[in-house]
N, C-alpha and C positions, 0 to 999 in steps of 0.2 A: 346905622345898624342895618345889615340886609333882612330882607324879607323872608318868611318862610313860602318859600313856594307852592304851589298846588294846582295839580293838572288836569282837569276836565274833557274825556274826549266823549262827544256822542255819536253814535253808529248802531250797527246792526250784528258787525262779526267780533266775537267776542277777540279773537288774537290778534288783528289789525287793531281794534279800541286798547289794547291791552300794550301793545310795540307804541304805538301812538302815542298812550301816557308816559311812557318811560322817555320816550325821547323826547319829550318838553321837561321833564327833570333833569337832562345832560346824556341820556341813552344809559343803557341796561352796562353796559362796559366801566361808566363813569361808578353805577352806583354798586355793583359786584365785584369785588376782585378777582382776575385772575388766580385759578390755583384753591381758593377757598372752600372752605364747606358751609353751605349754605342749609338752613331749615327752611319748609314752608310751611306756616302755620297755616289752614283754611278753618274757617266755621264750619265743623260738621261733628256737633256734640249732640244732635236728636238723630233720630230715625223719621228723616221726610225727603222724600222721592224730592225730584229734581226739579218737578214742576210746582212744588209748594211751598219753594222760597224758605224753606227752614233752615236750610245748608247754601253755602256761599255753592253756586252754579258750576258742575265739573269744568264746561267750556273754557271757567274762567282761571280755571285750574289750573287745568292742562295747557291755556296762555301761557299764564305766569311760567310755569317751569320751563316751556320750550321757547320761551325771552331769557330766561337766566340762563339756562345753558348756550346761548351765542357768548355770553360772557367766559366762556369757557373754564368753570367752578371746578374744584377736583371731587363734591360732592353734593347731590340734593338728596336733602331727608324730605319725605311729608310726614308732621307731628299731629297727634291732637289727642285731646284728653277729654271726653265725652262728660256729661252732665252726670251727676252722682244718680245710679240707678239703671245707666244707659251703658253698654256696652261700645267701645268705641271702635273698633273694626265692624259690628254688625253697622252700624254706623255711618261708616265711612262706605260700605258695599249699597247702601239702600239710597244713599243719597246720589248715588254715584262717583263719587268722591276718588272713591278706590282704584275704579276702573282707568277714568283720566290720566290721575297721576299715574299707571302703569303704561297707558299708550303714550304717554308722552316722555317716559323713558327715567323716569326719578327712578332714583338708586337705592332707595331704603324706604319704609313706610313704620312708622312708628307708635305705636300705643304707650302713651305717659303715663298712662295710670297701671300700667302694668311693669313700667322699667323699676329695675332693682337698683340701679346702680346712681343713688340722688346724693346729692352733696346739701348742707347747709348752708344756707346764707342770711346773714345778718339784716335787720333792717334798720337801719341807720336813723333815726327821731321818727319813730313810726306816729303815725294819725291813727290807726284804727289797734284792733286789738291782738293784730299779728305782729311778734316779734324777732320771729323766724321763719323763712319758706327753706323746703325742703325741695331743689329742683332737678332734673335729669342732667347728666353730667356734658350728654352730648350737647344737649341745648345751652347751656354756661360755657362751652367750648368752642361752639360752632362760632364763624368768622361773620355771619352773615344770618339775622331774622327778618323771614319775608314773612310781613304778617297779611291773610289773604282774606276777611271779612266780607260778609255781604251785606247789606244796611236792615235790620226787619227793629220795629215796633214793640217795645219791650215792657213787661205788667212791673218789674221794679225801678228799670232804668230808666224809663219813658223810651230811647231807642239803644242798640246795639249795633257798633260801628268797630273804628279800629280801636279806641282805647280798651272797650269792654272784652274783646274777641282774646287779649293777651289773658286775660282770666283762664281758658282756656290751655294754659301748659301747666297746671299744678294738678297734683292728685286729690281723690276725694275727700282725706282728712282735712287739706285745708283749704277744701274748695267751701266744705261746714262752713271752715271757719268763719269766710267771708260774707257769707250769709248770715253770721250772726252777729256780728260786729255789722258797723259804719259801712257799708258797699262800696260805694263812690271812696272813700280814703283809706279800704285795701287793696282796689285796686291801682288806685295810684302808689300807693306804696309796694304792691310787685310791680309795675314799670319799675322803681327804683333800681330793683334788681336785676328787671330781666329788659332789656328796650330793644324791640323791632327798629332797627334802622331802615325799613321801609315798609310803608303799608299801601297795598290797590285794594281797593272796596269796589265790592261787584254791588254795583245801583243799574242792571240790568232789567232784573225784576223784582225790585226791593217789595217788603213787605211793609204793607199798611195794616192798621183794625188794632183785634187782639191779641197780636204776639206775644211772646217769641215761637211760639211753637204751632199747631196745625190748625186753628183757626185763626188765624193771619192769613189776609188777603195780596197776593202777588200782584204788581203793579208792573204794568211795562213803560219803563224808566228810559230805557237804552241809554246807561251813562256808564264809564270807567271814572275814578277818582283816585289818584295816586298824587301821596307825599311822601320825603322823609319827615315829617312832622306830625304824629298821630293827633295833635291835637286841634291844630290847623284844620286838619283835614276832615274829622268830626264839625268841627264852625263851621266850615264850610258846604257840608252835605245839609246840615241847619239851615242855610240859609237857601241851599236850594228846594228844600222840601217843604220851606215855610213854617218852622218851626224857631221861633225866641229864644234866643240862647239862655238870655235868663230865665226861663222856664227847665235848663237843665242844671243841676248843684254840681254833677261831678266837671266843671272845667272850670268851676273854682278851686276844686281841689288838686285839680291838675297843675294850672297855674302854681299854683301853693308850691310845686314840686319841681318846677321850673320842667315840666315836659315839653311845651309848647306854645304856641301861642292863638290867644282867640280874636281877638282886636280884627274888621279888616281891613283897619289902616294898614298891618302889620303882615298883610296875607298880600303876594303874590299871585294872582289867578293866571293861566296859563290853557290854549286849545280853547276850550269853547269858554263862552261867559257864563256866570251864574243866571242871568236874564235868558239867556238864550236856551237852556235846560228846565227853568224853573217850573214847577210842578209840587200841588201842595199836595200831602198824604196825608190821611186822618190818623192823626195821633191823640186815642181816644182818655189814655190816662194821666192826662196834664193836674188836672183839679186835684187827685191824689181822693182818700177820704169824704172829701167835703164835696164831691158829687155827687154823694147820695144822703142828703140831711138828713133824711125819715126813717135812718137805719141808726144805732147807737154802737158806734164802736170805741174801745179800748183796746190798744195797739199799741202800749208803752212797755219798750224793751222789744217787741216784738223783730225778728227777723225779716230781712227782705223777701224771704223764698216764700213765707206764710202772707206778708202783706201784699206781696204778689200775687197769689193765688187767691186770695180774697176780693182784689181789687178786679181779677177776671172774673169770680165766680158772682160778683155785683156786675157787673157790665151784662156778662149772659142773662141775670137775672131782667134784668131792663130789657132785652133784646128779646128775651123769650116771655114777656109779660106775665113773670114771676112777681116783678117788682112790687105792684103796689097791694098785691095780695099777703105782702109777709110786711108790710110795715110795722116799726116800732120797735123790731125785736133787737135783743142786746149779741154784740159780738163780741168776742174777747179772746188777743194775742196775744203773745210772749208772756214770761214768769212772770207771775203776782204775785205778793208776801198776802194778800190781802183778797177780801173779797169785794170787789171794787161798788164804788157807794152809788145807791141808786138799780141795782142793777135789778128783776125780776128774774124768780128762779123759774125752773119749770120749762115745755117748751118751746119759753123763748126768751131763753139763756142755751148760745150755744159757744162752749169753747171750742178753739182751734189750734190742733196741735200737741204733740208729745210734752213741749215745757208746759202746756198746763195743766197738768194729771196731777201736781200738788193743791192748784186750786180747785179742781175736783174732788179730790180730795176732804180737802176742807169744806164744802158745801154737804157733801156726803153726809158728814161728822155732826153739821147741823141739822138735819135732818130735811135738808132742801135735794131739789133736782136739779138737773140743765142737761143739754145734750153735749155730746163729746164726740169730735173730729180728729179721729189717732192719725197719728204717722207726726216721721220728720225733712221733709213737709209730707203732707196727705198727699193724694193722690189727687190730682188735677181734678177730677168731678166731685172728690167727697164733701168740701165745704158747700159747694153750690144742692146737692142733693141734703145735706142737714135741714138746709132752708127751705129747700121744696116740699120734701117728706116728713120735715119735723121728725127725723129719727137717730140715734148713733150711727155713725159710718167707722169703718164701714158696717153696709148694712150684714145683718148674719145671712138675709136670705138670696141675696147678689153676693157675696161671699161662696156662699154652697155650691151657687150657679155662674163661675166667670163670664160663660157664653152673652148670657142675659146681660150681665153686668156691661161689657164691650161693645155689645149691640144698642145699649140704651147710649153708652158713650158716642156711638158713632150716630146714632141717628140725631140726636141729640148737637153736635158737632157740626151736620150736615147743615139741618135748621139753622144753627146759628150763621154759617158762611151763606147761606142765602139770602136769611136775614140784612149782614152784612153788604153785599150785592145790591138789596133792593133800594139799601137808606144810599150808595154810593148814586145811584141812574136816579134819583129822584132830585 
């Protein structure tokens, strides 16, 4: 049985590191056909400038597309479909994103969350609780998915690479979806339907800490990493970063799916070795929950997007020495039928989240209290500001006053990436 291959190149110039990988996979000709239409999918679903590692590096952008067009393609699309809440053009221009793929000559530039023209597709024994995606007709069409990832540090997934990055081409109705359901086994189940037949992960300046988003810390990595085998290639960035593969669930569920393979008996290395790149990154939410004993959480049923944001708005806590001044108090995600036993009302009982405005509800009715964290998910600081200020978020009077509210975020933010900085040099 052959190997899945996977190509390692380390340097300096992002389109030499880029030509390099390709050509230890059989070169850019072997893997594009002539004549086709190709997509490039890159990571740029936030708004984070180029130097903060949110968005896969233009550099490596603009590689990618001016190595596929030697293959002489009759089309390159750039695709992407922003995080629910994010505009995906403002996006793509603040990251840089935009700009690359225009000087490097691509022929369309594509917002998915705005195309009208989707088709449905079936999901064939689905694992999670999607039974149909709705996907853009060009991309079900196209000849060729160049999926274009940068590796950063994730509060649901543990990290984001090339299997997570395909999440990235559905619209926001069933981007919910996936956040409410099983994560790990709906996104294997859109690979079912949609498969990148090649993926390069920019590990340039991957991101460590608290990602996925602007307090993650940018690492200079200087690696390219290209497979046809999304999954391979994930195991493989694993073991260069020092991270257990059994510490991650979804590439059991990949397997499940027969996407790829994780084994590296089973893995081809190729360009440089894993020894000779290796470089561990702090990947701070392996423990899940149970790194923080002295807090009481209730998180059944709950969503990845709110236990993600929970699981950042604990880590900040600890980082900003919140932590041991709110011990004890009760947290509580996703629907309840009930009012879960044990709990302390008052505040310190805070729920988190739109799904539980019926168990609010019902405390109401008894004539108890608890604090309440709206949205679906909240807002990146309101769960961690519930705990600090013991108050409803959002608050009315940072409500009144965006300005204040933005500036507490960013000062706030800044703190912690220093924070962050000092525990890396010590």
């Amino acid at each position: 049985m052959s190997k899945s291959i996977v190509s390692i190149v380390k340097g300096t110039v992002a389109k030499k590191m880029v030509e390099d990988a390709l050509n230890h996979l059989g070169g850019v000709e072997s893997l594009i056909r002539e004549g086709s239409t190709v997509v490039v999918k890159p990571n740029g679903g936030h708004e984070g400038p180029p130097e903060s590692s949110v968005c896969t590096s233009p550099a490596v952008v603009k590689a990618v597309i001016e190595a596929i067009q030697k293959a002489n393609p009759k089309k390159i699309i750039l695709a992407e479909a922003a995080a629910i809440g994010c505009d995906t053009m403002n996006c793509l221009e603040i990251s840089g994103i935009k700009k690359a793929a225009e000087e490097a000559g691509v022929d369309d530039i594509r917002d998915i969350k705005s195309d009208p023209d989707l088709i449905r597709k079936k999901i064939e024994n689905p694992r999670s609780a999607l039974r149909n995606i709705k996907l853009p007709r060009f991309l079900l069409e196209a000849d060729h998915i160049v999926n274009v990832p940068i590796f950063k540090t994730h509060v649901s997934m543990v990290f984001t690479c090339a299997l997570k990055n395909i999440k990235g081409v559905v619209q926001d109705a069933i981007h919910g979806t996936m956040h409410m359901t099983n994560l790990a086994a709906a996104m294997m189940d859109l690979w079912s339907v949609v498969r990148a037949d090649l993926s390069i992960a920019d590990l340039i300046r991957p991101m460590e800490g608290y990602g996925p988003h602007t307090t993650g810390n940018p690492v200079d990595f200087g690696c390219i990493v290209a497979s046809q085998d999304p999954v391979a290639l994930d195991a493989t960035v694993c073991r260069m970063i020092g991270l257990p593969i059994k510490e991650v669930d979804y590439f059991e569920a990949a397997r499940e799916r027969g996407l790829g393979v994780v084994d590296e008996d089973k893995i081809e290395i190729r360009g440089n070795t894993i020894k000779e790149v290796y470089k561990r990154l702090h990947l701070p939410y392996l423990e899940g929950f149970a790194a923080w004993p002295e807090y009481n959480f209730y998180i059944e049923n709950a969503c990845s997007s709110c236990q993600g944001l929970m699981a950042f708005s604990m880590a900040k806590l600890k980082l900003l020495d919140g932590y041991d001044m709110n011990k004890g108090i009760d947290i509580v995600l996703g629907r309840k039928k009930e009012i879960p036993e044990g709990v302390r009302f008052g505040k310190n009982l805070i729920l988190v989240g739109d799904c539980t405005k019926a168990l609010k509800k019902k405390i109401d009715t008894a004539g108890e209290s608890c604090l309440f964290v709206m949205g679906c998910p909240p807002g990146e600081p309101l769960p961690y500001w519930a705990v600090v200020d013991r108050k409803d978020q959002p608050d009315l009077e940072l409500l009144g006053n965006p300005k204040k509210g933005r500036k507490r975020m960013e000062d706030e933010n800044e703190a912690l990436l220093k924070k962050m900085k000092t525990q890396r040099s010590e």
